[in-house]
C-alpha positions, 0 to 999 in steps of 0.5 A: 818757418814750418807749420806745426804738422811739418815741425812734428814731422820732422822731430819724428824724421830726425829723431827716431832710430838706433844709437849706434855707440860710434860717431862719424868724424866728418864735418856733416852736411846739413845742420839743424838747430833746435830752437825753443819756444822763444827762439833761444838755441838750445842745441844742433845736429847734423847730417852724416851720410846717407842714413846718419844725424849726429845730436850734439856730441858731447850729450850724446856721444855718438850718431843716430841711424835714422830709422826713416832716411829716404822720409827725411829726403822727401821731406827736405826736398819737399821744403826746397833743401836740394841734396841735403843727404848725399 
């Protein structure tokens, strides 16, 4: 479970950007899922490449160019995820 600071963290890392009005049509890699304060799921998103998350296609219609991809890399290799961006 992360820590209050790493969970804002990583909303920030994985959340902020520029739609770009199209959509990888691989499978992604890593996959995130949101969570709300009772730990019911409320939605997912995964990772595209090297710079690309996509968060729920069918709300958003088309992937997110991360605005920080080399920040969400540390992040996750510091949280033991190993080559979750290649």
């Amino acid at each position: 479970m992360l820590e209050p600071d790493d969970l804002a963290q990583l909303r920030t890392l994985t959340t902020t950007g520029e739609l770009l009005g199209d959509f990888c049509r691989c499978l992604g890699s890593l996959t995130f899922a949101l969570l709300d304060a009772d730990g019911e799921f409320v939605g997912s998103g995964s990772l595209h490449g090297e710079t690309d998350i996509a968060w729920e296609r069918g709300r958003f219609g088309n992937n997110l160019e991360i605005a920080d991809p080399d920040g969400l890399r540390r992040f996750l290799d510091r949280h033991g995820v190993y080559r979750a961006l290649s």
